[in-house]
N, C-alpha and C positions, 0 to 999 in steps of 0.2 A: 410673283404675284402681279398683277394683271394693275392697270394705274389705278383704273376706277374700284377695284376693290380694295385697293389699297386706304385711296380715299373715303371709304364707307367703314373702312376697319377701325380706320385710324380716330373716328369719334367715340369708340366705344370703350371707354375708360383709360386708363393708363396702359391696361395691358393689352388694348388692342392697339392703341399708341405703339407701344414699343413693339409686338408686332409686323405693323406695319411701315414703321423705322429700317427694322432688319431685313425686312422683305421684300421692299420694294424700290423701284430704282431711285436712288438719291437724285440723279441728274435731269430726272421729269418736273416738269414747272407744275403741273398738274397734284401731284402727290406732294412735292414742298408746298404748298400752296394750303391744300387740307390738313395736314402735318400741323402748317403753323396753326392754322386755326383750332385745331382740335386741342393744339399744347397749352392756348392760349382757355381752352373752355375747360380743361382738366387743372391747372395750375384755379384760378377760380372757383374751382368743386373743392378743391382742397384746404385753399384757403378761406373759403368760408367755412366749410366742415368743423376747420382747427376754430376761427374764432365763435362760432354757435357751440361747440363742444365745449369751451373755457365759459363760455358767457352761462351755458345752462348751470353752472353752479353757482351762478349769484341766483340766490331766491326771488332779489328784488325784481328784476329784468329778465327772470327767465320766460315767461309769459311774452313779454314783448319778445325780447329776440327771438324765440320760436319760430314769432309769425312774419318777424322781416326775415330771418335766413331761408323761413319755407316758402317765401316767393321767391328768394334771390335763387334759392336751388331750381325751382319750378321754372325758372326764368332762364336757367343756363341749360336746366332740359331739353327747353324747345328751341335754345341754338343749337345744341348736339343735334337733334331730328333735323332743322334746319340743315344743319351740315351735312347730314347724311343724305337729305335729299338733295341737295346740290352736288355732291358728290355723284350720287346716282344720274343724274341728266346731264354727268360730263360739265358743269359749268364750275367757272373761277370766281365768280361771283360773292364778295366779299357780303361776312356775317354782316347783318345790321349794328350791336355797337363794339365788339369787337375785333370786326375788318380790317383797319387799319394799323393794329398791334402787329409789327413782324418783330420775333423774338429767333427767329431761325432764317439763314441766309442762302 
């Protein structure tokens, strides 16, 4: 798998993560680079999912957290796109906020 694909793969959910883990050359800066970021907007999807998903069963706050996790989700959206198109124009250019997370080496 080719780097820049790999990096366009690699935002699209967990499975395209891993994917593009297995597929693409570990030793490109280029593809660790998208990797981390993508792991870093998947881990996020996640764990907001779990806590929106536990919070919708309080009746009291389900109404509100709804509407803060459906920005937070709406907000990790437009990093993935983000990534995807920075992937696609070949740049390393770090997400807006977060860029600076390396969780992988």
């Amino acid at each position: 798998m080719k780097a820049r694909t790999a990096g366009i793969v690699s935002y699209i959910t967990w499975i395209g993560w891993i994917i593009a883990l297995i597929n693409a050359d570990a030793d490109d800066e280029f593809v660790k680079h998208h990797l981390n970021q993508a792991l870093v907007i998947n881990i996020c999807a996640t764990v907001c999912g779990a806590i929106s998903g536990a919070l919708a069963w309080i009746p009291i706050i389900r109404v509100f957290s709804g509407i803060v996790f459906g920005f937070i989700g709406l907000v990790i959206f437009i990093m993935a796109i983000a990534g995807i198109v920075s992937a696609s124009n070949n740049s390393t250019k770090p997400l807006p906020v977060i860029g600076d997370i390396k969780l992988m080496k």
